[in-house]
N, C-alpha and C positions, 0 to 999 in steps of 0.2 A: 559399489553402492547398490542395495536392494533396490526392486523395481517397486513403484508406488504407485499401490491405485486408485486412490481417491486424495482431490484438492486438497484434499481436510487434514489430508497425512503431511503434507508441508509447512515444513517450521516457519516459513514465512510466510505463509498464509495464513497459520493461525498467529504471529506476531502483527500482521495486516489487521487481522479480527480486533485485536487488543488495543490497538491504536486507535481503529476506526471506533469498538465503543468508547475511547476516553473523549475521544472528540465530539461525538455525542452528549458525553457528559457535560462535557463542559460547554453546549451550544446551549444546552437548557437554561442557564440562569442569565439572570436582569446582569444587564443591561443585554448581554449577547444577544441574548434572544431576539431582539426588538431589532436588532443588523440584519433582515432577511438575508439581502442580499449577501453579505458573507458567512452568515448560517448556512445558506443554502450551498454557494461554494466549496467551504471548508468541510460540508459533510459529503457531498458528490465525490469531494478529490478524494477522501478518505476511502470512501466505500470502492470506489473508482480503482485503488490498490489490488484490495482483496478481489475486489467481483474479476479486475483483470486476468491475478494470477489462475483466479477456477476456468473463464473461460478459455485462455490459453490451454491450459491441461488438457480440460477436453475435446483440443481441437488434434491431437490424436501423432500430432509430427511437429519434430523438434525445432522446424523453421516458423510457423505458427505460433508456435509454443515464446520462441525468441521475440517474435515481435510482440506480442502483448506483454510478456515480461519489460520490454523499452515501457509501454505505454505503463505499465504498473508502474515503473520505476521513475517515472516524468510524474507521473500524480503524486507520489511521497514526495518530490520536491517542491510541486503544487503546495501540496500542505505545508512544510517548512515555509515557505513564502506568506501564506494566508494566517499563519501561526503569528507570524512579525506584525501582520494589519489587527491582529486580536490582541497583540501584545502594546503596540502602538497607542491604540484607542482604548486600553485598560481593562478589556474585559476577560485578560487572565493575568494572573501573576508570572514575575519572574521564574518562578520554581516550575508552574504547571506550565509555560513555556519550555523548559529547558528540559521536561521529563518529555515533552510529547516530540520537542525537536530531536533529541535523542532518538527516540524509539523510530521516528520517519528516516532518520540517518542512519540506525541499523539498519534498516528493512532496506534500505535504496542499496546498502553496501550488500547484504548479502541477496536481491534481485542480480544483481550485478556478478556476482561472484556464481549462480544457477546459471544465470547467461553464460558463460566462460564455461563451466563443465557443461551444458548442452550443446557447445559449437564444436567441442573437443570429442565428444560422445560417439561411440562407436553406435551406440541405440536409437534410429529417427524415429521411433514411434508405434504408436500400436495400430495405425492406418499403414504401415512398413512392412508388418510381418507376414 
């Protein structure tokens, strides 16, 4: 595996990105809107994802690196849970349910699977060399 040097270069960071803006999207319209409180939740977990994965990266060593990847990977299941109280209360449909739970159960499986090749990794980091 090529070495990577910026967040931005990982496929699930920018899958992270893509999530976080749908949810966005979708926090914008009536009735949602007017849910602060689970606007404010479902966009936090959201972002929560992505901001993880960067801060990790740049924390320079692969045990670092592992544990924000856990918290990345607890906030996409964050969102699958906050997804069911939006889906519940009707302020998305079935479909925009099942697209965004999707995409947060990609991202948790392939967190998940970066954690596994980083524990395995011969490379701790670039605070290492």
């Amino acid at each position: 595996m090529a070495t990577v040097e910026r967040f931005e270069d990982l496929k699930v960071w920018q899958k992270s990105r893509e999530l976080c803006h749908e949810i966005f999207s979708l926090v914008t319209r009536d009735p949602f809107c007017r849910d602060f409180g689970l606007v404010n939740q479902i966009r936090n977990s959201s972002g929560s994802v992505m901001d993880n994965i960067a801060e990790g990266f740049d924390r320079g060593g692969n045990k670092e690196f592992i544990q924000f990847l856990f918290i990345a990977k607890s906030s996409s299941t964050e969102v699958k849970s906050q997804l069911y109280r939006a889906l519940d209360s009707k302020y998305i449909t079935e479909t925009e349910f099942e697209n965004c739970y999707s995409r947060a159960d990609e991202i948790a499986k392939m967190i998940f699977g970066f954690i596994e090749y980083l524990k395995q990794s011969e490379i701790k980091g670039k605070k290492y060399k």
